[in-house]
PyMOL commands that place a pseudoatom at each C-alpha (Angstrom):
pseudoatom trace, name=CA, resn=UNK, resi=1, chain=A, elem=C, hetatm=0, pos=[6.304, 7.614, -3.672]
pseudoatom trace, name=CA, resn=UNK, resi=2, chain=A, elem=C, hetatm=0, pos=[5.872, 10.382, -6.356]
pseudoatom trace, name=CA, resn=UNK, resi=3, chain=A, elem=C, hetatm=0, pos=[4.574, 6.656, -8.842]
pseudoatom trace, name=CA, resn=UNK, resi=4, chain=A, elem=C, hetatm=0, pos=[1.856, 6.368, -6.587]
pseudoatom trace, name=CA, resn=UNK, resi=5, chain=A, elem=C, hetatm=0, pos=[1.017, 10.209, -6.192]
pseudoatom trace, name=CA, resn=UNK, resi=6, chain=A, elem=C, hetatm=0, pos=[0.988, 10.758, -10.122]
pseudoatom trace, name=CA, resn=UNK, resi=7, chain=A, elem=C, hetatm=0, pos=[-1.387, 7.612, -10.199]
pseudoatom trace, name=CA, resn=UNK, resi=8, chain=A, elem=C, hetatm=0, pos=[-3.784, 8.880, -7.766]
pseudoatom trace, name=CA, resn=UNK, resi=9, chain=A, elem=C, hetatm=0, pos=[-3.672, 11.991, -9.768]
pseudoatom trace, name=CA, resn=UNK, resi=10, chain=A, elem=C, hetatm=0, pos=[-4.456, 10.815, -12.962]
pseudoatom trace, name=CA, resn=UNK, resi=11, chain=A, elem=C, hetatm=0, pos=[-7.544, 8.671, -11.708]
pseudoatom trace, name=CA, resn=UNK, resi=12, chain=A, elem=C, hetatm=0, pos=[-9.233, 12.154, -10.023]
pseudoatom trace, name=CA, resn=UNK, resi=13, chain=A, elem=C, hetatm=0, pos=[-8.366, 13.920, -13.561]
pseudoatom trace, name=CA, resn=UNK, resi=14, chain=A, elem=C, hetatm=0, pos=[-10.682, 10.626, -15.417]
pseudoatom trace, name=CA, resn=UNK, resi=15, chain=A, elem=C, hetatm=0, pos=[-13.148, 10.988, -13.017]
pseudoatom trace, name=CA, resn=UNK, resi=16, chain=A, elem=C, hetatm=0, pos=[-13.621, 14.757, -13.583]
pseudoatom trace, name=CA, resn=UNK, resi=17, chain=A, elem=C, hetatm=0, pos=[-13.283, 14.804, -17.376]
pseudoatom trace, name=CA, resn=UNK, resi=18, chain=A, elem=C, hetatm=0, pos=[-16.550, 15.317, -18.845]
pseudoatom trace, name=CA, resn=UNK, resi=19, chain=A, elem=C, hetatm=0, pos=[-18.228, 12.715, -20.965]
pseudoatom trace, name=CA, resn=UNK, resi=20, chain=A, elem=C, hetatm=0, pos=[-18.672, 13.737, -25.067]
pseudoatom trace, name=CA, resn=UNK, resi=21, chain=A, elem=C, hetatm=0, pos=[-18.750, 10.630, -27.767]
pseudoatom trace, name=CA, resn=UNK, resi=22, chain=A, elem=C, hetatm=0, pos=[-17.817, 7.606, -24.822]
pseudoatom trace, name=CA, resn=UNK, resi=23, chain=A, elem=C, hetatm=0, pos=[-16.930, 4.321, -25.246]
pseudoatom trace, name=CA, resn=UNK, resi=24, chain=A, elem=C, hetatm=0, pos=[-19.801, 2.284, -24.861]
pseudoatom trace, name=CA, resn=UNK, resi=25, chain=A, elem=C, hetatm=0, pos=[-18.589, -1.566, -24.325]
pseudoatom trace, name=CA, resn=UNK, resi=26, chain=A, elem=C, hetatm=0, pos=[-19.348, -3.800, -21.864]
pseudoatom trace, name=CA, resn=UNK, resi=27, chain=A, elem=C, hetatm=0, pos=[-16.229, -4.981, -20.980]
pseudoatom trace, name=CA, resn=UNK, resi=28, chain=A, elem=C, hetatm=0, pos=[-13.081, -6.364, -22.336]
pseudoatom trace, name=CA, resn=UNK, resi=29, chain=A, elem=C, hetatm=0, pos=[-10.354, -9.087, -21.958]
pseudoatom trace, name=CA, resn=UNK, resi=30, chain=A, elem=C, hetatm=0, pos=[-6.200, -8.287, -22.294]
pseudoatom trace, name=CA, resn=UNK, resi=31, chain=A, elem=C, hetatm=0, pos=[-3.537, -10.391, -22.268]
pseudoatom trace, name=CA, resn=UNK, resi=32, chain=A, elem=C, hetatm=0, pos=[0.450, -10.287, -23.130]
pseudoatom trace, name=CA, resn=UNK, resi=33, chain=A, elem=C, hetatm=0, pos=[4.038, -9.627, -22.209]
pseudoatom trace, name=CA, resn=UNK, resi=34, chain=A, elem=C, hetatm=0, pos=[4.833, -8.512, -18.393]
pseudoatom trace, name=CA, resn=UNK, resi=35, chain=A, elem=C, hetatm=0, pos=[7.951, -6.855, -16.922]
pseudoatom trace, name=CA, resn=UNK, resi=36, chain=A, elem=C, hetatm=0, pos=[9.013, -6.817, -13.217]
pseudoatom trace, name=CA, resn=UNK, resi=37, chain=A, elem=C, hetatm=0, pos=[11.622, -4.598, -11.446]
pseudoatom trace, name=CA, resn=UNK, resi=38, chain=A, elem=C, hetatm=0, pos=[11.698, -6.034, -8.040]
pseudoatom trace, name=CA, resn=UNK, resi=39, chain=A, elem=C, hetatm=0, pos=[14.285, -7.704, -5.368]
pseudoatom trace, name=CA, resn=UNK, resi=40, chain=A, elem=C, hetatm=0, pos=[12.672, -10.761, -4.006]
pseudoatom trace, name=CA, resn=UNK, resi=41, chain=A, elem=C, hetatm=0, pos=[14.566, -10.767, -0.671]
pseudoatom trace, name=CA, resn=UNK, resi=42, chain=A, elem=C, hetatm=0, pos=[12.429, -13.175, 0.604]
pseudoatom trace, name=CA, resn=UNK, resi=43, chain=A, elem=C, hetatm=0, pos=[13.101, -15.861, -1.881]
pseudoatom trace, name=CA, resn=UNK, resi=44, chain=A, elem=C, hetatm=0, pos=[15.638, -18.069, 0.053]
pseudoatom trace, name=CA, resn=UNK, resi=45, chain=A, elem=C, hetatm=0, pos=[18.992, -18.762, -2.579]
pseudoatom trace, name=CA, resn=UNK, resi=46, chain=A, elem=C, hetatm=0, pos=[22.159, -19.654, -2.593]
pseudoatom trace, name=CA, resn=UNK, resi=47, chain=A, elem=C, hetatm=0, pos=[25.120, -17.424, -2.157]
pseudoatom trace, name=CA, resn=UNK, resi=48, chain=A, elem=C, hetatm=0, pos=[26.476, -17.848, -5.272]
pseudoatom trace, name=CA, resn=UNK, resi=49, chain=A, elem=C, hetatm=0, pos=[23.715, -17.378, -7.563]
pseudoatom trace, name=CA, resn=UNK, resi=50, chain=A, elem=C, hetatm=0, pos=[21.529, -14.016, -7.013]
pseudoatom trace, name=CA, resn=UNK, resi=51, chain=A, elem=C, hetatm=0, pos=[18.062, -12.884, -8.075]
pseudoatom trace, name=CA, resn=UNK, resi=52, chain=A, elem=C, hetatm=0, pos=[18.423, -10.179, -10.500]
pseudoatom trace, name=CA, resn=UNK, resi=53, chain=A, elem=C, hetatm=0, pos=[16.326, -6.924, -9.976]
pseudoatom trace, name=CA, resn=UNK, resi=54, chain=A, elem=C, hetatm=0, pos=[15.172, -7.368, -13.874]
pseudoatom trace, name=CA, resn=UNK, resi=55, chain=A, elem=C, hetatm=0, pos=[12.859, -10.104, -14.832]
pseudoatom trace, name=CA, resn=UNK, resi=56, chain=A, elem=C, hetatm=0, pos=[11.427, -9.337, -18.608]
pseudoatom trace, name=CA, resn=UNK, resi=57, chain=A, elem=C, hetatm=0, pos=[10.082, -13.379, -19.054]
pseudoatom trace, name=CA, resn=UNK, resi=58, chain=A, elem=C, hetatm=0, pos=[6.110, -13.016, -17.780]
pseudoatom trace, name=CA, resn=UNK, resi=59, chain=A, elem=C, hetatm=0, pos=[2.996, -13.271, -18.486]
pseudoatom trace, name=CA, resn=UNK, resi=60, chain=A, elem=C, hetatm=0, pos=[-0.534, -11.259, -17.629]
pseudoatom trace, name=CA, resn=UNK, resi=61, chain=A, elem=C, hetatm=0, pos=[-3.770, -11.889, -18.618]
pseudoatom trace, name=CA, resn=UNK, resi=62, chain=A, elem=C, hetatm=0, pos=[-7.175, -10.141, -17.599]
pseudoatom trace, name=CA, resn=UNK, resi=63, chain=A, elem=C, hetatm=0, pos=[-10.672, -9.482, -18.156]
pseudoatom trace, name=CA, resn=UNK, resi=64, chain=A, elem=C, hetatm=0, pos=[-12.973, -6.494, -17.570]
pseudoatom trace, name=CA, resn=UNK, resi=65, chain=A, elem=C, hetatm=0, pos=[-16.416, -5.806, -16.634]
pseudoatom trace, name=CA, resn=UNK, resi=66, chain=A, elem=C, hetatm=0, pos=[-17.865, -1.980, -17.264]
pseudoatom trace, name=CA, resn=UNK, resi=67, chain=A, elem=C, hetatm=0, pos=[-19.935, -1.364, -14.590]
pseudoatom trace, name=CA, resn=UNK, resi=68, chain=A, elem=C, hetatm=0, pos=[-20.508, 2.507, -15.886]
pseudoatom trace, name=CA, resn=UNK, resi=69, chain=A, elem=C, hetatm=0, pos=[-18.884, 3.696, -18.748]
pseudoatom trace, name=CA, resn=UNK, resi=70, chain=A, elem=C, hetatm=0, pos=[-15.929, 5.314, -16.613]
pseudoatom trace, name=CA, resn=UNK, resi=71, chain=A, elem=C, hetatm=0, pos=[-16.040, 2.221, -13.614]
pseudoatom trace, name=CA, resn=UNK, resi=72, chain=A, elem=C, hetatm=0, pos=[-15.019, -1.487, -14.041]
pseudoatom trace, name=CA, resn=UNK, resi=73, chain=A, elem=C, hetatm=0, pos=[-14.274, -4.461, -12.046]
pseudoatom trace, name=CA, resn=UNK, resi=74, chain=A, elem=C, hetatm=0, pos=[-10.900, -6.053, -13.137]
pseudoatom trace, name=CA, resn=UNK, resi=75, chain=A, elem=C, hetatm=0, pos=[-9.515, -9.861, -12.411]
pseudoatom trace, name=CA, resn=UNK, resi=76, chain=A, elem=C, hetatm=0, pos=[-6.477, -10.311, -13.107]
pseudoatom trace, name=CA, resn=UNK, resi=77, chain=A, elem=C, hetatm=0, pos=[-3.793, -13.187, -13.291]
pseudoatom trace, name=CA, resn=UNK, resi=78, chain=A, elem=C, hetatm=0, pos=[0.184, -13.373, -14.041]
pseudoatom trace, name=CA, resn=UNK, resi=79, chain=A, elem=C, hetatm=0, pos=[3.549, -15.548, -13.774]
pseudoatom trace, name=CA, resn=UNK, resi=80, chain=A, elem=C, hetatm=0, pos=[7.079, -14.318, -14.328]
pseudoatom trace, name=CA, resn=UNK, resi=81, chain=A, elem=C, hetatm=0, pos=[9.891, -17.038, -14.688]
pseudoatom trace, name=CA, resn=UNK, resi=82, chain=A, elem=C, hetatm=0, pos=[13.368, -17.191, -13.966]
pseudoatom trace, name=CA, resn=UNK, resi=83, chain=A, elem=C, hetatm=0, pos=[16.400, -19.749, -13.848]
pseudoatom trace, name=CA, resn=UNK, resi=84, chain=A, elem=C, hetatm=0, pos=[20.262, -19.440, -14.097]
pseudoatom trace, name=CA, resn=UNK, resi=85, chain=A, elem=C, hetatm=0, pos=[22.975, -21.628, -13.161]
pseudoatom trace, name=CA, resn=UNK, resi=86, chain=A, elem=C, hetatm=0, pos=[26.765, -21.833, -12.250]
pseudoatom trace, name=CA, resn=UNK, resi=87, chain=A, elem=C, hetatm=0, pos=[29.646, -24.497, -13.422]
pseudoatom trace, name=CA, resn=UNK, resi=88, chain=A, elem=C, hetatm=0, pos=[32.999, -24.548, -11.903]
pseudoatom trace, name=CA, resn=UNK, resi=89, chain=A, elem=C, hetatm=0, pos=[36.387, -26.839, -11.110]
pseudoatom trace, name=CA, resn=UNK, resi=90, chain=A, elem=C, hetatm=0, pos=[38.846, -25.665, -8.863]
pseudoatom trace, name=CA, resn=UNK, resi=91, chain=A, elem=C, hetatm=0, pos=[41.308, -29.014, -8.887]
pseudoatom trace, name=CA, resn=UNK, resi=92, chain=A, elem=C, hetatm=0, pos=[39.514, -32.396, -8.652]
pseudoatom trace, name=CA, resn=UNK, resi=93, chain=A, elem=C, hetatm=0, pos=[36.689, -31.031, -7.389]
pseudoatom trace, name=CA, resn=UNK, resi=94, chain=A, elem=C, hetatm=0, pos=[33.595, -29.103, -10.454]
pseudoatom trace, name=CA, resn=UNK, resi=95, chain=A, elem=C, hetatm=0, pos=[30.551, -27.846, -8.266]
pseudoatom trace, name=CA, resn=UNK, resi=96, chain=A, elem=C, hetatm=0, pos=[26.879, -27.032, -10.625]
pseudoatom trace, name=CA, resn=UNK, resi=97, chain=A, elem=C, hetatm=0, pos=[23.954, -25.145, -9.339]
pseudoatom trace, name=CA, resn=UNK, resi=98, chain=A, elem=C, hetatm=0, pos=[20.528, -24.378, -10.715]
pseudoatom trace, name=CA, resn=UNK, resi=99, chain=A, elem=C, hetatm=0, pos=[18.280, -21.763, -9.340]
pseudoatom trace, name=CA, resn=UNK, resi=100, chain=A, elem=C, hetatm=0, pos=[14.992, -21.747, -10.587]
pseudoatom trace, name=CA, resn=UNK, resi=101, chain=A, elem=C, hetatm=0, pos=[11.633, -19.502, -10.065]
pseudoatom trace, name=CA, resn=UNK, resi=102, chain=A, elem=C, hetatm=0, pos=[8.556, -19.336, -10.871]
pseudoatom trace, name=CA, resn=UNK, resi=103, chain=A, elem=C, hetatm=0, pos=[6.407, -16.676, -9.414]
pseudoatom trace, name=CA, resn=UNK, resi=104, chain=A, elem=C, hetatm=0, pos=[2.430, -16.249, -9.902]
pseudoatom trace, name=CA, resn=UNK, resi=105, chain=A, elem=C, hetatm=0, pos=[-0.187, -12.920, -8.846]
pseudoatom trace, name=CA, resn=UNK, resi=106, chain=A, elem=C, hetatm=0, pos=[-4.143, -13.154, -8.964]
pseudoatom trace, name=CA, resn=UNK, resi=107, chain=A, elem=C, hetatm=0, pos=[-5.246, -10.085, -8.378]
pseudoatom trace, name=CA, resn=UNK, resi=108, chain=A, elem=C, hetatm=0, pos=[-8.812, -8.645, -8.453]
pseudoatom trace, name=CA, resn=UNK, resi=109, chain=A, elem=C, hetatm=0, pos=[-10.292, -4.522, -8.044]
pseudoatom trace, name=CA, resn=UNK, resi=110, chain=A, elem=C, hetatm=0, pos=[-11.584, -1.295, -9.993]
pseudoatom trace, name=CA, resn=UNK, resi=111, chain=A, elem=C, hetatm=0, pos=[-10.743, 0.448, -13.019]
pseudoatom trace, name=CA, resn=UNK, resi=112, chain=A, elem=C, hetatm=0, pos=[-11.176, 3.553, -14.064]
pseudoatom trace, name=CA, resn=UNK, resi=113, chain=A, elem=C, hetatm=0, pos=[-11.569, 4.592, -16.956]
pseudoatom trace, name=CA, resn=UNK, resi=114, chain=A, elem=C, hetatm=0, pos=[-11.799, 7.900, -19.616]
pseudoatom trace, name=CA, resn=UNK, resi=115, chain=A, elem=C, hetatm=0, pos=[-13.608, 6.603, -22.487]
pseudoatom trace, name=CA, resn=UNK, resi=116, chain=A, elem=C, hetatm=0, pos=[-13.784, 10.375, -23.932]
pseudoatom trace, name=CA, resn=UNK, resi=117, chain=A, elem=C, hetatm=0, pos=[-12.558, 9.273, -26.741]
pseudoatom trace, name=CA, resn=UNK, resi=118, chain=A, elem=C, hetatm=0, pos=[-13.484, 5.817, -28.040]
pseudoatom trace, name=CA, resn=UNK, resi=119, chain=A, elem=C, hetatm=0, pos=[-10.235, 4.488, -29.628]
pseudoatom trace, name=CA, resn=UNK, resi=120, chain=A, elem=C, hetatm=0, pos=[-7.874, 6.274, -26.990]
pseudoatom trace, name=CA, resn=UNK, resi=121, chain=A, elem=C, hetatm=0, pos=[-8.796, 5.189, -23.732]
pseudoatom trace, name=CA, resn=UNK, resi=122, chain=A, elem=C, hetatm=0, pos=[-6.244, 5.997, -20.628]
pseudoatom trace, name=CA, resn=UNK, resi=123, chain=A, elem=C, hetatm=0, pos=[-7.449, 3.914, -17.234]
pseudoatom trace, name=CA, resn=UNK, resi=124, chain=A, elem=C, hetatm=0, pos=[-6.250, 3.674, -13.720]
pseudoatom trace, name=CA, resn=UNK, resi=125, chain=A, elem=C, hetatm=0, pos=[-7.029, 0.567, -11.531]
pseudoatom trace, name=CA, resn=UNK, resi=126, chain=A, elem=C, hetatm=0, pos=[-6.204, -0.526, -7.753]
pseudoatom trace, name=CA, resn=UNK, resi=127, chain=A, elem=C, hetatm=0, pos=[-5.718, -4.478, -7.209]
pseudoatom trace, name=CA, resn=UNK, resi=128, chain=A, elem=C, hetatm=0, pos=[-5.637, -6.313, -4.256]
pseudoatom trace, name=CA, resn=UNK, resi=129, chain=A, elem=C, hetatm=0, pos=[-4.832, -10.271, -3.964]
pseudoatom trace, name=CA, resn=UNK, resi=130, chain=A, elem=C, hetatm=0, pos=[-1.928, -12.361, -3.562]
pseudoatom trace, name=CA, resn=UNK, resi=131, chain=A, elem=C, hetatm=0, pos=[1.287, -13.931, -5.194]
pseudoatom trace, name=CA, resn=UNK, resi=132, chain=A, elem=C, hetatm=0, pos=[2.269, -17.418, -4.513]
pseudoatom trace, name=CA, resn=UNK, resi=133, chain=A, elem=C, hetatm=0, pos=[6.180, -18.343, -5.587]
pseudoatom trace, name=CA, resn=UNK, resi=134, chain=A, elem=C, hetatm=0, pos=[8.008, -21.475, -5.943]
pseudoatom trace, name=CA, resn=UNK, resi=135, chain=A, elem=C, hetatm=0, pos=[11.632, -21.745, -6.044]
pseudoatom trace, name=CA, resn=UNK, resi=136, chain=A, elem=C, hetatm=0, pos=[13.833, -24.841, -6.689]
pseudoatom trace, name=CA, resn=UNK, resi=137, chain=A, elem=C, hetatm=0, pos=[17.722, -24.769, -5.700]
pseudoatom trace, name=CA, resn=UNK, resi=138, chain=A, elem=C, hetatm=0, pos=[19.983, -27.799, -6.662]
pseudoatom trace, name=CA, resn=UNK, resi=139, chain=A, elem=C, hetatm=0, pos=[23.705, -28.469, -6.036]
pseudoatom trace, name=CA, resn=UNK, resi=140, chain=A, elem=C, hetatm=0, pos=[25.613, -30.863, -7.270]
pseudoatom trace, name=CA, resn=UNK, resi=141, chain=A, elem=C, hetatm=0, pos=[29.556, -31.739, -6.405]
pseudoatom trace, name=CA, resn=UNK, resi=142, chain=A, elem=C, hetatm=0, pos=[31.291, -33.927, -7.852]
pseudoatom trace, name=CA, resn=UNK, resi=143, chain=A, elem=C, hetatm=0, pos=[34.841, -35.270, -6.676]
pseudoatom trace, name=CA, resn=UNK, resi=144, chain=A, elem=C, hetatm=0, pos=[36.666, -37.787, -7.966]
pseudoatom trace, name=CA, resn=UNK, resi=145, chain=A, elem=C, hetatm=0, pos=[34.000, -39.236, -10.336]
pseudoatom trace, name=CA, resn=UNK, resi=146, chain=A, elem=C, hetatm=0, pos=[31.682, -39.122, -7.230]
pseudoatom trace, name=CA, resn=UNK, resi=147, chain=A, elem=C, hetatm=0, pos=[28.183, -37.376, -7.568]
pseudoatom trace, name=CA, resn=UNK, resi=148, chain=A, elem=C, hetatm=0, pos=[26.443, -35.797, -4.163]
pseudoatom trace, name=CA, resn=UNK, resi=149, chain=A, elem=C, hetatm=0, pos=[23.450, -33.874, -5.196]
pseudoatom trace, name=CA, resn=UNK, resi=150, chain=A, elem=C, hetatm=0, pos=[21.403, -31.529, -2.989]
pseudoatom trace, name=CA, resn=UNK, resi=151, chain=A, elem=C, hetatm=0, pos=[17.672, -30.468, -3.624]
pseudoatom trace, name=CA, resn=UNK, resi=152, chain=A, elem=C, hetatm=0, pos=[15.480, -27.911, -2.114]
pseudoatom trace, name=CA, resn=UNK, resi=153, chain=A, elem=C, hetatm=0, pos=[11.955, -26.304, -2.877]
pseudoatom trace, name=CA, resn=UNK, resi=154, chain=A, elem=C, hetatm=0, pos=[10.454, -23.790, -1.232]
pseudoatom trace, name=CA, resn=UNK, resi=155, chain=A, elem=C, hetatm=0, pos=[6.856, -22.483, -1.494]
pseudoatom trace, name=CA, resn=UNK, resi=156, chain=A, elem=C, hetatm=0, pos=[5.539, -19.242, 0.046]
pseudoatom trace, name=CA, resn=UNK, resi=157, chain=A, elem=C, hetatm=0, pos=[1.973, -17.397, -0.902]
pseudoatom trace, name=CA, resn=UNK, resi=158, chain=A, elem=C, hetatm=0, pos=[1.602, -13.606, 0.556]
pseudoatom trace, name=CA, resn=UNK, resi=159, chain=A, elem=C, hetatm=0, pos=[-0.641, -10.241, -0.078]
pseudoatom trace, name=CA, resn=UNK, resi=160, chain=A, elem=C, hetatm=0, pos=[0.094, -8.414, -3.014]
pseudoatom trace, name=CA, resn=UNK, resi=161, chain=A, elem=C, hetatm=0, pos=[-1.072, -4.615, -4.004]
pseudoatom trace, name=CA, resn=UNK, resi=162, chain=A, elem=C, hetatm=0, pos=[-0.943, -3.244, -7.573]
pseudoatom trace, name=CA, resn=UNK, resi=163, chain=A, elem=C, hetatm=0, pos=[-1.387, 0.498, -8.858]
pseudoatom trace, name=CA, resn=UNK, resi=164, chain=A, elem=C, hetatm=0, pos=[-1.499, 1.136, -12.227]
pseudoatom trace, name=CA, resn=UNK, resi=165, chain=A, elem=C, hetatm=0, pos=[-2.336, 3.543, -15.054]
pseudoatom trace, name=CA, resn=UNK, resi=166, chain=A, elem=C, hetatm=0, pos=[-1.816, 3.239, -19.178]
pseudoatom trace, name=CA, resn=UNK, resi=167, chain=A, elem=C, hetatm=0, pos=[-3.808, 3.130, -21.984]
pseudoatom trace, name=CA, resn=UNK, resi=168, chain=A, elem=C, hetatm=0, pos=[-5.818, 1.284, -24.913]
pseudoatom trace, name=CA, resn=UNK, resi=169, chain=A, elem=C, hetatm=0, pos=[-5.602, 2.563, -28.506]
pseudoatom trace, name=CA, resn=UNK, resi=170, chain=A, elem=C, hetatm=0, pos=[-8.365, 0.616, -30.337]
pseudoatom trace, name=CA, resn=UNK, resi=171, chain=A, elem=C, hetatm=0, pos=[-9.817, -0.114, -33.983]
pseudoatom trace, name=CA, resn=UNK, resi=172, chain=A, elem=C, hetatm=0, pos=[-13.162, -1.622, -33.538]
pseudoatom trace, name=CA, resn=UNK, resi=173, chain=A, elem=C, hetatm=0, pos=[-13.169, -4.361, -30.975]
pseudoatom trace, name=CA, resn=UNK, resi=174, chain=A, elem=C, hetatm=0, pos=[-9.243, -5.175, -31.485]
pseudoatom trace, name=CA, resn=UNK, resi=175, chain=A, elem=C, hetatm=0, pos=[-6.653, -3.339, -29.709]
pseudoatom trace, name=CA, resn=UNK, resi=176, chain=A, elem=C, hetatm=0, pos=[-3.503, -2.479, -27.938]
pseudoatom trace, name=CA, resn=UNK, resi=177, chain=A, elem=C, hetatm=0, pos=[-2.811, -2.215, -23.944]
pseudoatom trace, name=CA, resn=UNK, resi=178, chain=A, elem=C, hetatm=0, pos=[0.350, -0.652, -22.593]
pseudoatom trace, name=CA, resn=UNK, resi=179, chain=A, elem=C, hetatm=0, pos=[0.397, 0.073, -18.904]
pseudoatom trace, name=CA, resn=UNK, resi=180, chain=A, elem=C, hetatm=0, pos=[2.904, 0.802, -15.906]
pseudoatom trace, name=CA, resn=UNK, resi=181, chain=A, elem=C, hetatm=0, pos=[2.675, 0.876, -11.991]
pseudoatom trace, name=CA, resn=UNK, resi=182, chain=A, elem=C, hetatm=0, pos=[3.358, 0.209, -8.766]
pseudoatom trace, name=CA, resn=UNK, resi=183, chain=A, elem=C, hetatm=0, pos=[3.224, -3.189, -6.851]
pseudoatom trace, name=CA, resn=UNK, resi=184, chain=A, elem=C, hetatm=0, pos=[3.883, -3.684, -2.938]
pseudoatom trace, name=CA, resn=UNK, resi=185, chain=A, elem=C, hetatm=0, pos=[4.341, -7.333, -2.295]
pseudoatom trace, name=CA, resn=UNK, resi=186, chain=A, elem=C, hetatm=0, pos=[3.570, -8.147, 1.759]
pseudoatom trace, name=CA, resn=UNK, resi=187, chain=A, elem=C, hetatm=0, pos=[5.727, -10.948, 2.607]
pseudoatom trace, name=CA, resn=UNK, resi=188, chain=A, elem=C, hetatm=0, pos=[8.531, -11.422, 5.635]
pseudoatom trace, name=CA, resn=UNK, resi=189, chain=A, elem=C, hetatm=0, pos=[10.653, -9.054, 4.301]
pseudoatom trace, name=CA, resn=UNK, resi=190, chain=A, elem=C, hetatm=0, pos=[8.545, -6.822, 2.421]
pseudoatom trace, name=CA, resn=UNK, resi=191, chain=A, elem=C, hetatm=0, pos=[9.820, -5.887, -1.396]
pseudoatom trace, name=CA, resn=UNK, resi=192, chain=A, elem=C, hetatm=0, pos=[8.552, -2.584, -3.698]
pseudoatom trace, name=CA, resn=UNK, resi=193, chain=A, elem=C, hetatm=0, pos=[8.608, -3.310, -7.382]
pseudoatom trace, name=CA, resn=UNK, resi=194, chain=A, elem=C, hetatm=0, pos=[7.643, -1.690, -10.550]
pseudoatom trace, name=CA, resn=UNK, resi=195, chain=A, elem=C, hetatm=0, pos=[5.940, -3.614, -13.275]
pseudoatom trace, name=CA, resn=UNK, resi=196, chain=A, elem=C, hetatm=0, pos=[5.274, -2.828, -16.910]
pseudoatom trace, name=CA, resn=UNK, resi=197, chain=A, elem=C, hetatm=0, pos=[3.106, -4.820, -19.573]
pseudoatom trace, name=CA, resn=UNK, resi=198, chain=A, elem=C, hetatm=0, pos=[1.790, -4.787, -22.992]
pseudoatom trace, name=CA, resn=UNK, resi=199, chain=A, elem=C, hetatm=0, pos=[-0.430, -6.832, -24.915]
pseudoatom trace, name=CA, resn=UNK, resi=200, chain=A, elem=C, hetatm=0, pos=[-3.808, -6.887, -26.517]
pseudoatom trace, name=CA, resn=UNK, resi=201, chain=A, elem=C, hetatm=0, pos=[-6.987, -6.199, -25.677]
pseudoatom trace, name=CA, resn=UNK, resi=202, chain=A, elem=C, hetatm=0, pos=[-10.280, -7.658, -26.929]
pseudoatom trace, name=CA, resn=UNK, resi=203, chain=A, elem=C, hetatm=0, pos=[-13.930, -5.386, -26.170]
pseudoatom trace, name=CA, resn=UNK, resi=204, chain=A, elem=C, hetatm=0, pos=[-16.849, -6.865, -26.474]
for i in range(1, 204): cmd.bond("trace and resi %d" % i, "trace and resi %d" % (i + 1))
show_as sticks, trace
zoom trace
């Protein structure tokens, strides 16, 4: 709760800082390296293998229209990846499992922004849209030289909401975006998670 309290804060401070030399593009695209802290209870798996809260291998990418110099419409699009597995023999009988996950967000809303100063720019932004995951789960026992393998997929698509805040340090049109938040993802069982990313960013 106190996340989403010092975000709303910092977007009232951007909107009531006054204006001296602003940044004065039109818009700009970001993309790069995305980290989620989040339990994905609703993700059906098996018992043995478990979703960890951590998952550091994603992806964002996003582009930028300034509407105002302090007021922007975002879109916004990212995947995060995981798999594991799990080997073991007890006697004549070796068991192997494979959990794998791939998990999308497109994502659309406002930024704001505090283009004070041109090549320090801090933003906040609200996003609305929806995350669609796919897991795979595969188990294979063997006994005796015998092979029974068992596949499942599973496929669900729900509401997501993102609030974040972080910043752009920029030479010219080439730069760097670093930015944290909040995300509340609306499925059956509903999970909180906290996100960071970093990347570059492009103003044109």
């Amino acid at each position: 709760m106190r996340l989403r309290e010092l975000l709303v804060v910092g977007v009232l401070l951007m909107i009531a800082t006054p204006a001296v030399a602003q940044d004065t593009s039109r818009g700009e695209f970001s993309g790069g390296w995305r980290y989620y802290h989040v339990t994905l209870s609703s993700v059906a798996r098996p018992i043995e293998l478990t979703l960890p809260k951590n998952q550091p291998q994603g992806w964002y990418a996003d582009a930028s229209a300034n509407l105002s110099p302090k007021f922007s419409i975002v879109g916004e699009a990212g995947g995060t990846y995981f798999n594991d597995n799990l080997s073991r023999t007890i006697g004549p009988v070796s068991t192997r499992e494979s959990f794998d996950l791939k998990f999308h967000t497109f994502m659309g809303g406002v930024r704001v922004r505090a283009p004070q100063i041109p090549w320090f720019v801090p933003f906040g932004q609200v996003l609305f849209g929806g995350e669609r995951d796919v897991s795979t789960d595969e188990r294979a026992i063997t006994f005796l030289q015998n092979t029974t393998t068992n596949r499942q997929e599973r496929t669900s698509n729900n509401a997501a909401l993102a609030l974040d805040s972080g910043v752009t340090m920029s030479v010219g049109p080439i730069g760097l975006r670093a930015s944290a938040g909040y995300v509340r993802f609306f499925s059956q069982a509903d999970a909180d998670a906290f996100r960071f990313s970093l990347g570059a960013a492009f103003r044109f």
